[in-house]
C-alpha positions as a Python dict, from the first residue, in 0.01 Angstrom:
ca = {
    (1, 'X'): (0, 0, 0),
    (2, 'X'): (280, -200, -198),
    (3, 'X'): (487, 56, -356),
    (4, 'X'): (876, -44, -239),
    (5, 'X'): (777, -311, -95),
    (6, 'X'): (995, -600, -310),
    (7, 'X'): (1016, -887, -7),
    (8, 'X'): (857, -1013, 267),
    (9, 'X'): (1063, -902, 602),
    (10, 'X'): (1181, -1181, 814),
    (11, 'X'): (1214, -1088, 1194),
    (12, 'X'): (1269, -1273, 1519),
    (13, 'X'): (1305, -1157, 1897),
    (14, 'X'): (1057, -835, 1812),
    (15, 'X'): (886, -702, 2123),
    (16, 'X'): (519, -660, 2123),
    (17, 'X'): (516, -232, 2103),
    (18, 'X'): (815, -306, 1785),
    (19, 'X'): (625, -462, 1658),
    (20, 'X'): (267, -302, 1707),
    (21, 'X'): (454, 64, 1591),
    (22, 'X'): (680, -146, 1300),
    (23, 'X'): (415, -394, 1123),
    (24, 'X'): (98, -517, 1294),
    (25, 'X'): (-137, -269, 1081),
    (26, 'X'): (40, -189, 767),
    (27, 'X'): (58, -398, 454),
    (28, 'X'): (399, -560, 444),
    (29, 'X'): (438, -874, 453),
    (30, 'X'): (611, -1011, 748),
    (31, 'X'): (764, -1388, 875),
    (32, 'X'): (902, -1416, 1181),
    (33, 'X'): (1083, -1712, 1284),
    (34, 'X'): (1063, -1764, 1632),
    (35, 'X'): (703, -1787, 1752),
    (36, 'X'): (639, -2139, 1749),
    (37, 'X'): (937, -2317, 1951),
    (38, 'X'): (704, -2406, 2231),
    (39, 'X'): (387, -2527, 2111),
    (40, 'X'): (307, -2900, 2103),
    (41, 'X'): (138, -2902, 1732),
    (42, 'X'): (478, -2864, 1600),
    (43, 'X'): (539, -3177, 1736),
    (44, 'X'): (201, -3340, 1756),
    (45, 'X'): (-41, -3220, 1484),
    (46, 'X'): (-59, -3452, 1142),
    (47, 'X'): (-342, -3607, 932),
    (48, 'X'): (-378, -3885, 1204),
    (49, 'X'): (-441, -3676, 1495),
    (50, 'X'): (-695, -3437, 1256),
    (51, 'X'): (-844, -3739, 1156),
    (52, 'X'): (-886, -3859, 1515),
    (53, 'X'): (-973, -3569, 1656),
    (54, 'X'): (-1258, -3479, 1396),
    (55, 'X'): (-1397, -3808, 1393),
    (56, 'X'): (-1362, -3897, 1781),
    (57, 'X'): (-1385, -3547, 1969),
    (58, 'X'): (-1680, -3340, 2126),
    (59, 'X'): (-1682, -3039, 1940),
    (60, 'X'): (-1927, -2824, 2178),
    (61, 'X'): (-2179, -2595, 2103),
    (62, 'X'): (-2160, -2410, 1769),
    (63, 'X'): (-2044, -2035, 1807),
    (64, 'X'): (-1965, -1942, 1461),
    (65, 'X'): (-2078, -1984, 1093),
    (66, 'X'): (-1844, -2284, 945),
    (67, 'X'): (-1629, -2244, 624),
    (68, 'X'): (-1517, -2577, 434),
    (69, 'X'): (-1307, -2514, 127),
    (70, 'X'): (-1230, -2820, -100),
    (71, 'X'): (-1030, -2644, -358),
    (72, 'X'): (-947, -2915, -682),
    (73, 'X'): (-967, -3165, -402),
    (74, 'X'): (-1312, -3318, -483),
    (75, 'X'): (-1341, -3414, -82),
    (76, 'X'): (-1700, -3228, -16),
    (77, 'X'): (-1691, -3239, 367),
    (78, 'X'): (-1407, -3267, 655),
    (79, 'X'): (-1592, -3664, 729),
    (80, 'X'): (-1491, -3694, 379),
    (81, 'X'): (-1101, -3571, 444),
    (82, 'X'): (-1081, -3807, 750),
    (83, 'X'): (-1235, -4130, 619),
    (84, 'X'): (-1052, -4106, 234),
    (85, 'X'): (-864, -4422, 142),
    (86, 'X'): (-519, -4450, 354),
    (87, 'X'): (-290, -4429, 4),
    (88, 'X'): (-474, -4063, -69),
    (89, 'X'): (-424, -3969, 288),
    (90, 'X'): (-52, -4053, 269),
    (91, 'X'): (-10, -3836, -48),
    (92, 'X'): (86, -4126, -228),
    (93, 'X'): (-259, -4097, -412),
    (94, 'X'): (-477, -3833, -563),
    (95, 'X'): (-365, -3557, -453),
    (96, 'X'): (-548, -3297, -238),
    (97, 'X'): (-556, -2980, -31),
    (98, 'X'): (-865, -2841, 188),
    (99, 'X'): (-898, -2552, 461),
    (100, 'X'): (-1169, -2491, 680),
    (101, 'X'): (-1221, -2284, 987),
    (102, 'X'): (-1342, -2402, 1372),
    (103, 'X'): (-1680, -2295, 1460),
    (104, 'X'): (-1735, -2503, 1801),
    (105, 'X'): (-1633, -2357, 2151),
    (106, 'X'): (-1440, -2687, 2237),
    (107, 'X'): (-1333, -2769, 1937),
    (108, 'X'): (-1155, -2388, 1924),
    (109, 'X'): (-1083, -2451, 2298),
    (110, 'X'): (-904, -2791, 2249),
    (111, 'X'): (-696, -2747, 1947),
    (112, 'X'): (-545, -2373, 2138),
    (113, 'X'): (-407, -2614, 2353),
    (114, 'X'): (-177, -2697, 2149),
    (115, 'X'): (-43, -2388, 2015),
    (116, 'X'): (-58, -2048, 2172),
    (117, 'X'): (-98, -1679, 2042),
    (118, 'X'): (183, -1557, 1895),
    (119, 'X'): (457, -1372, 2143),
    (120, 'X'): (482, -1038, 1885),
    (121, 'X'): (108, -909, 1874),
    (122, 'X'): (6, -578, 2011),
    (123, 'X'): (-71, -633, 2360),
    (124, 'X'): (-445, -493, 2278),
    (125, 'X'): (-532, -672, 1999),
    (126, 'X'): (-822, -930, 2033),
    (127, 'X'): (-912, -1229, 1825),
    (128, 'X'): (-1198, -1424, 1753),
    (129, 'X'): (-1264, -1768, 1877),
    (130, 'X'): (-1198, -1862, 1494),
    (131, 'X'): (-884, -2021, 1345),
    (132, 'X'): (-808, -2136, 1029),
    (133, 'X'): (-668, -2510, 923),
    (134, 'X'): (-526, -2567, 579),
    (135, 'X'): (-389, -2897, 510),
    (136, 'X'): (-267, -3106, 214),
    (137, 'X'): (9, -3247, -42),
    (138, 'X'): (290, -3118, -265),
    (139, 'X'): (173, -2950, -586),
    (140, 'X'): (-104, -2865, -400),
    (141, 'X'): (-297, -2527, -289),
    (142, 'X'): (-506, -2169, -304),
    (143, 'X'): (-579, -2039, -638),
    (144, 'X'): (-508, -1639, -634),
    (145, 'X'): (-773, -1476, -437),
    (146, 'X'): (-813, -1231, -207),
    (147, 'X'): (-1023, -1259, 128),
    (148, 'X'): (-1288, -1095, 238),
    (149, 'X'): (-1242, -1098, 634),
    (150, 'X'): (-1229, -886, 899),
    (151, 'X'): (-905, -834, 1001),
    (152, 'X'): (-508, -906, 911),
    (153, 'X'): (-412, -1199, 898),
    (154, 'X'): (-119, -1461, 1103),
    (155, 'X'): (-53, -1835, 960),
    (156, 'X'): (165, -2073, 1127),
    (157, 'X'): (338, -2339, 898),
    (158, 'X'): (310, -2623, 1163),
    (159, 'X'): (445, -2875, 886),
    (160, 'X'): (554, -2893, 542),
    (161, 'X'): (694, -2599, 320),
    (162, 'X'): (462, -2315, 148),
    (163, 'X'): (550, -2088, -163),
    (164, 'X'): (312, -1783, -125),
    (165, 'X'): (267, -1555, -400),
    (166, 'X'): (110, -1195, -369),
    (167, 'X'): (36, -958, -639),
    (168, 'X'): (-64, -639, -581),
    (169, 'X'): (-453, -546, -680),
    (170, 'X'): (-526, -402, -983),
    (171, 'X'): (-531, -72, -961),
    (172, 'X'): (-128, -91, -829),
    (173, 'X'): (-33, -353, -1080),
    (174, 'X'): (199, -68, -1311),
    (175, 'X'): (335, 39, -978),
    (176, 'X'): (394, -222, -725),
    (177, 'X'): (588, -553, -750),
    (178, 'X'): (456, -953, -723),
    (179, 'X'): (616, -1118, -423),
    (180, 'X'): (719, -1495, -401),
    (181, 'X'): (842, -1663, -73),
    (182, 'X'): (861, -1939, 126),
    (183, 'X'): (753, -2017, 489),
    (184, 'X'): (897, -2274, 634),
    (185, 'X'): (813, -2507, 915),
    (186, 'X'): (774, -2307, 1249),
    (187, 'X'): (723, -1979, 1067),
    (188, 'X'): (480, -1740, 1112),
    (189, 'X'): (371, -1509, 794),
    (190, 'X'): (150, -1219, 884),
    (191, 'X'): (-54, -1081, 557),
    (192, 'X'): (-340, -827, 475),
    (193, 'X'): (-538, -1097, 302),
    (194, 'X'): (-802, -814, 198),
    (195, 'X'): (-551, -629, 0),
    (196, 'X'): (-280, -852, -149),
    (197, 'X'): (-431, -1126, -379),
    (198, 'X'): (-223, -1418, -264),
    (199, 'X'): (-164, -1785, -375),
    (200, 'X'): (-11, -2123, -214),
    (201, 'X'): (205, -2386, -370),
    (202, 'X'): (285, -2666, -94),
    (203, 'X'): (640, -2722, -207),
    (204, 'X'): (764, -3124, -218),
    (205, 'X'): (810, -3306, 67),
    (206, 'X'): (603, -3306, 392),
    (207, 'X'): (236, -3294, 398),
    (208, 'X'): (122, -2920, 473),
    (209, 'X'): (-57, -2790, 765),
    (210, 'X'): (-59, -2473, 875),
    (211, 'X'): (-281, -2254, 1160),
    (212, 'X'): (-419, -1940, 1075),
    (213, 'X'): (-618, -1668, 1269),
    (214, 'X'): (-711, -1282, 1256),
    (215, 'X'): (-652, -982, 1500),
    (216, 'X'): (-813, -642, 1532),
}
């Protein structure tokens, strides 16, 4: 799954098929740079409107099982996230990092209205009415892990700057190489979560948010 594989591949303007034939269902790791130029979170989505929206917004009927994760962040809950103290929500506090994944029909619904799916899938594949937020500060992140999901994985950095590492699992770790990138703002990173053991470092500067999802 890993062996030659010493970078992740950066791509733009890929067709759908290219892409499908190229990358979609192998395990390299693959940004491409182009897929978010016309969606309104790059321009709209921050702590405020999260914090608005979670606090303010119908969420719908519940379709899914929810996942909170607090990481080091001692917040327990996403009402604790949106109601901390306004110095730890401006990262000039303690700092923090959470994820968590939608589980309500309109509160999936609402927040796809803001960003669309990505121009490069395969034309067949499907996706759950789940996405993944992760949100927080510099110095900040995912211990190394791997996932047990479904499916591979895309992320959108919507703000701030990630270092991802991924390290090969065990049984390849004589033969295959660790990885370390970054994804920038407006990048999309598409990973096999269930077989590279990955983790994120939100690099100084912005606050971090990216958008995640699977597809089959």
């Amino acid at each position: 799954m890993c062996i030659n594989i010493k970078n992740v591949t950066r791509l733009s303007d890929i067709t759908a098929d290219e892409f499908e034939e190229l990358f979609a269902y192998t395990t390299k790791p693959v940004i491409v740079t182009d897929a978010t130029r016309d969606w309104r979170a790059i321009k709209e989505f921050s702590y405020d409107f999260f914090a608005d929206f979670y606090l303010n917004e119908k969420k719908g009927k519940r379709i899914n099982d929810c996942f909170y994760f607090s990481y080091k962040s001692g917040l327990n809950s996403l009402e604790e996230v949106f109601t901390m103290d306004e110095k730890r929500a401006n990262l000039s506090g303690e700092p923090w990092y959470v994820g968590w994944s939608t589980c309500y029909d309109e509160e999936t619904r609402k927040l796809r209205s803001y960003y669309s799916r990505p121009y490069f899938l395969p034309k067949t594949a499907e996706s759950d009415m789940v996405d993944w937020i992760f949100m927080g500060g510099p110095g900040q992140g995912a211990h190394m892990h791997v996932d047990s999901v479904r499916h591979i994985s895309w992320q959108a950095q919507i703000r701030g700057r990630k270092q991802w590492e991924l390290a090969p699992p065990p049984e390849c770790i004589y033969w295959c190489d660790w990885i370390t990138f970054t994804v920038e703002p407006g990048e999309i990173l598409v990973v096999d979560t269930n077989r590279w053991y990955h983790k994120t470092t939100v690099l100084p500067g912005d606050i971090s948010i990216t958008i995640g999802a699977e597809f089959d």
